[in-house]
N, C-alpha and C positions, 0 to 999 in steps of 0.2 A: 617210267619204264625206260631203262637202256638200250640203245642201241642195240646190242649183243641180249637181252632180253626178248627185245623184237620179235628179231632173226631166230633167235631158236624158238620162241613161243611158235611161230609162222612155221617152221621145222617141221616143230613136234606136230602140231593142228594136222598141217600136210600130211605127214605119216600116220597118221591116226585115222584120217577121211579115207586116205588109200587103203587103209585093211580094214577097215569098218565096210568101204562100199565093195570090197572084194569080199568078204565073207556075204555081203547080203546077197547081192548082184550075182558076183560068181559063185558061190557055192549053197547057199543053204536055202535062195529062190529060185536058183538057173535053172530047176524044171519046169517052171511055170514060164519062166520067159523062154522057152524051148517048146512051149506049145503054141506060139505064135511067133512062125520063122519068117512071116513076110512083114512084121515089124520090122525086124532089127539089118544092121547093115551088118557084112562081112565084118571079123575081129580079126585084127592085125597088130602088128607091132606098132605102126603110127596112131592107132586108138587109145591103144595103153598108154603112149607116149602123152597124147592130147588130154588124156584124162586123169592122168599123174601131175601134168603141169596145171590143171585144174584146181585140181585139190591142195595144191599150194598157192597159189592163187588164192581158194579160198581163205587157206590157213593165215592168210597175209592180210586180207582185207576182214576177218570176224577180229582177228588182234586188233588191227586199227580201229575197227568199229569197238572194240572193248575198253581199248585205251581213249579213246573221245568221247565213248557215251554210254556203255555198259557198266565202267568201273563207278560211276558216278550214281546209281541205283540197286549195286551189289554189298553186300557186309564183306568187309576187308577179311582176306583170308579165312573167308565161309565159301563151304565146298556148294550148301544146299542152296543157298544164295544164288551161285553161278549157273548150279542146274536151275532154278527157275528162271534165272535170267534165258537161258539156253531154250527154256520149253515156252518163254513167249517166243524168241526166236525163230524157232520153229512155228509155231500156230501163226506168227504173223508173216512170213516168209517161206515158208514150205507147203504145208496142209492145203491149203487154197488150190498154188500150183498144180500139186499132185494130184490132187483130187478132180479140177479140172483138163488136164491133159489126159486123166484116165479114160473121160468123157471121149475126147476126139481121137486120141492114139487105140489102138487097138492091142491094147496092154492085159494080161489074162489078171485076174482081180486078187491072186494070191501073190500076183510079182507086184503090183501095186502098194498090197500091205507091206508088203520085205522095202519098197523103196520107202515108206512112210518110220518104217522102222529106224532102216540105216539113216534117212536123214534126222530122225530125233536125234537117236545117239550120236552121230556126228556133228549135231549141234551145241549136245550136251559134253560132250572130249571139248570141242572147241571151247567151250568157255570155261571150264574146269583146268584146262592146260593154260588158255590165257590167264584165269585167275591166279594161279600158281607164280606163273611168270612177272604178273602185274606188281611192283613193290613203289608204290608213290612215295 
C-alpha cells in the first residue's frame, strides 16, 4: 500500500465512522439517549470536534492494523472476506466493551443496541474501504 493509498484509505474510514456514528448516535437512537440526560455531558462544538478527530484516528490505525495484519488472513479483493475480517473485529474489540459499560453507565438498552450496531458497521466500512485501498 502507498502512501497516498494510506492517507486516503484513513480519509475515507474517517468519514464513514463520522456519519455512520451520526446517523446511529445522533439521529435514529438520540431518543433513547435522551431518556437518560444525567448520563451525557453538554454537546458543543469542541465534542464534535473531539469526536471527529477520533474517528480519523480511528480510520488511521484500523488501516495500519489491515496493512500489518488483516491483509494477511483476507482474500485479495473479496469484499466478504473483509466484512468477516471486520465482524471478528468487532466481536473481539467492541461487543465486550459495550456490553460491559452498559453494565456500569447508565445507558438506556435501545441506545446500547444503536451503539453495538454503529460500531459493527463501522467496523465493517473500515475494512471494506481499507480492502479497496489495500493493492500489495
Amino acid at each position: 500500500m502507498s502512501a497516498i493509498h494510506f492517507v486516503l484509505s484513513a480519509i475515507c474510514i474517517g468519514v464513514a465512522n463520522t456519519v455512520i456514528e451520526w446517523f446511529f448516535y445522533g439521529f435514529a437512537f438520540h431518543k433513547y439517549q435522551a431518556l437518560t440526560p444525567q448520563t451525557w455531558r453538554p454537546e458543543n462544538y469542541s465534542s464534535y470536534t473531539y469526536s471527529t478527530i477520533l474517528s480519523f484516528l480511528f480510520g488511521t490505525l484500523f488501516t495500519l492494523f489491515y496493512v500489518k495484519i488483516g491483509a494477511k488472513y483476507v482474500l485479495p479483493s473479496n469484499i466478504l472476506s473483509d466484512c468477516k475480517l471486520a465482524l471478528i473485529c468487532f466481536a473481539c474489540f467492541s461487543v465486550i466493551t459495550e456490553l460491559n459499560n452498559a453494565i456500569y453507565i447508565n445507558y438506556n438498552r435501545m441506545f446500547v443496541v444503536g451503539k453495538l450496531i454503529s460500531s459493527s458497521l463501522c467496523f465493517i466500512a473500515a475494512a471494506i474501504i481499507a480492502g479497496l485501498f489495500y493493492w500489495p
